[in-house]
C-alpha positions as CSV (number, residue, x, y, z in Angstrom):
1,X,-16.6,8.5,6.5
2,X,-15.2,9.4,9.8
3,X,-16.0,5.5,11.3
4,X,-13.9,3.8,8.3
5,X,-10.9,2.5,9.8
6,X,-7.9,3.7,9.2
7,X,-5.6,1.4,10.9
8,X,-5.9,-2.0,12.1
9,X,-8.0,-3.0,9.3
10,X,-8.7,-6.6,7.8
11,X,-6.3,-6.5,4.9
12,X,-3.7,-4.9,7.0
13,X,-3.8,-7.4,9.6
14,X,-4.0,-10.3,6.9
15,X,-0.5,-8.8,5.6
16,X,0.8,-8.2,9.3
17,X,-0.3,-12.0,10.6
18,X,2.1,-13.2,7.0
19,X,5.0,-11.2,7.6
20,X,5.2,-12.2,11.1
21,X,5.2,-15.7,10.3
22,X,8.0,-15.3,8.1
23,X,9.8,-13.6,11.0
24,X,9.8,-10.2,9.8
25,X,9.7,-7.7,12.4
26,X,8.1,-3.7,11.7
27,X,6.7,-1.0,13.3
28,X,3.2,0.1,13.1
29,X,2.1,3.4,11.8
30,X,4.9,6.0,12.1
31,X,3.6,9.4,12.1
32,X,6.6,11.0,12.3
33,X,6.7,9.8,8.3
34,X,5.0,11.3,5.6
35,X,1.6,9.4,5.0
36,X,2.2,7.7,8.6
37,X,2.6,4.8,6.9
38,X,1.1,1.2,7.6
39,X,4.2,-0.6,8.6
40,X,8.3,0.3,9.2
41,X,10.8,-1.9,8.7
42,X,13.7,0.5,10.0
43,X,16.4,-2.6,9.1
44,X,15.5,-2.4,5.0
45,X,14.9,1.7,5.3
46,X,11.2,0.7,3.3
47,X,7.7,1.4,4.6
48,X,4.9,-0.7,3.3
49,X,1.2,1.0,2.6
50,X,-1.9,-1.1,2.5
51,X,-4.3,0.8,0.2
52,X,-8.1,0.0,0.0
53,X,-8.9,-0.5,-3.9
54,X,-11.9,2.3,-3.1
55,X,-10.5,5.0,-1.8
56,X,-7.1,5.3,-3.2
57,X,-9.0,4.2,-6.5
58,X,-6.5,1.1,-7.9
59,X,-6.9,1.7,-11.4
60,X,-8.5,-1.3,-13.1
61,X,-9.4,-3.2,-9.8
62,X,-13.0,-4.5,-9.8
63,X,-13.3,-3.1,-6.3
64,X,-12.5,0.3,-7.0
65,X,-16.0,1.3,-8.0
66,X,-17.4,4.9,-8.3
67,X,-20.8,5.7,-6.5
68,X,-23.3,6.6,-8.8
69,X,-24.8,9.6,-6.5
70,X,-22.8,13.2,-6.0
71,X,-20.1,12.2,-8.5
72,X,-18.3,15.3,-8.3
73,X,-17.9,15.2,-4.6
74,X,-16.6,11.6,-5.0
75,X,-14.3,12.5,-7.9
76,X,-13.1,15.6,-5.8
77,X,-12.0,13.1,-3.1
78,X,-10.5,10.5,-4.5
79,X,-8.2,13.0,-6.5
80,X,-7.6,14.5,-3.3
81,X,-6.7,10.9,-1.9
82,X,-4.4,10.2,-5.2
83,X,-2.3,13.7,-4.6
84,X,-1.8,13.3,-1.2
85,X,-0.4,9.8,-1.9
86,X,1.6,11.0,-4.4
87,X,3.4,13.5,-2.5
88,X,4.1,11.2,0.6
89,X,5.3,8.6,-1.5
90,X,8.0,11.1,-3.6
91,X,8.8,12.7,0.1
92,X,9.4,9.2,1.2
93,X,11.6,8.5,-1.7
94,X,13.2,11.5,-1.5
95,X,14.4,11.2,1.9
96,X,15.4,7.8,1.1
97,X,12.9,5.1,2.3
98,X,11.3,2.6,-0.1
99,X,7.9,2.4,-0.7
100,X,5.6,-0.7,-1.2
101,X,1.9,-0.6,-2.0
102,X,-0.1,-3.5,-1.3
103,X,-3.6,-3.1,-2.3
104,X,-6.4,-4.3,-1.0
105,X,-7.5,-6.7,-4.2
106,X,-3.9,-8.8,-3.3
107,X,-4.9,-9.6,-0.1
108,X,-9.1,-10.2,-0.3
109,X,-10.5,-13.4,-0.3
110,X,-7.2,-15.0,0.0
111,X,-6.3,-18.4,2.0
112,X,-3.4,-18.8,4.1
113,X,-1.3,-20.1,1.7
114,X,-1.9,-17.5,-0.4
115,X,-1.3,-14.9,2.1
116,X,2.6,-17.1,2.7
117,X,3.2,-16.9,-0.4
118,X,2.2,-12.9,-1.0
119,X,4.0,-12.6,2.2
120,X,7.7,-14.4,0.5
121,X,7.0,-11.8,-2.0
122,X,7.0,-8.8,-0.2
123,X,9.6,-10.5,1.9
124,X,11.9,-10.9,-1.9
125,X,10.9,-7.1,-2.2
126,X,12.3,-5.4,1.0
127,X,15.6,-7.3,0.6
128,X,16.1,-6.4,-3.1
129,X,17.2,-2.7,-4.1
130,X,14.1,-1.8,-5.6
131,X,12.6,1.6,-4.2
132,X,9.0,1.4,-5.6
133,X,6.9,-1.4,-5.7
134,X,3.1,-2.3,-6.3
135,X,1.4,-5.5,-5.1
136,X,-2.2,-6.2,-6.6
137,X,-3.4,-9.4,-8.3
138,X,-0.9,-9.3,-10.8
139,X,1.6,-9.2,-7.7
140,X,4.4,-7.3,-7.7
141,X,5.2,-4.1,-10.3
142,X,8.4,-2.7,-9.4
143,X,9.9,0.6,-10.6
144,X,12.9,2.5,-10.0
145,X,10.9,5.6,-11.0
146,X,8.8,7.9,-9.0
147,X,5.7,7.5,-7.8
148,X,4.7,10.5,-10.2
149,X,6.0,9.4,-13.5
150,X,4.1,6.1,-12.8
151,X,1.0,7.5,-12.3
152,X,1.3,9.7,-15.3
């Protein structure tokens, strides 16, 4: 587990390359911030997260499988994943950033049009008011709720 990436990975740069186009501008990985999230954009006060389907378990995602061997180890892990996303995202809230999840399924497999157009969308998302939102292939699920009550 220790040589999965954790930054710099191939969604995240697929999102990165889109947003750039569009002449969007972020910082990378801010570890001062809860969850040291995947990109900053100081000028809409958001932060954008680009979850892998596996390991942050997207509920109902085709890639979010569960291994078949040591199930409770796995089960253990990903729970510990899911509550440790939790509280960044409410701490992140709470001190008055927006957060946007883009999983992994949005961005796989995906041509560059595609990846424009996802890319408008998140665009439409940091310059609304919205202060949770979700991108996966159904695109984008926006809340004014906590993280907690939509998980629950």
């Amino acid at each position: 587990m220790a040589s999965v990436g954790q930054r710099d990975t191939g969604p995240e740069m697929r999102l990165r390359r889109a947003l750039h186009r569009l002449g969007l501008r972020y910082r990378l990985h801010d570890r001062k911030l809860p969850g040291s999230p995947d990109l900053v954009f100081p000028r809409f006060r958001s932060v954008v997260f680009v979850h892998g389907c596996f390991w942050h378990v997207h509920k109902g995602c085709k890639f979010a499988t569960e291994p078949a061997s040591r199930k409770d180890f796995w089960r253990e892990k990903f729970e510990a994943n899911q509550k440790r996303d939790r509280r960044n995202y409410d701490s992140l809230l709470a001190s008055g950033l927006r957060v946007l999840v883009v999983w992994e399924c949005a961005l796989k497999g995906k041509k560059d049009e595609e990846l424009m157009k996802l890319g408008c969308e998140v665009d439409k998302w940091l310059k609304s008011t919205k202060r949770y939102g979700d991108v996966g292939t159904d695109g984008i699920v926006e809340s004014t709720q906590s993280f907690e009550s939509l998980v629950e």
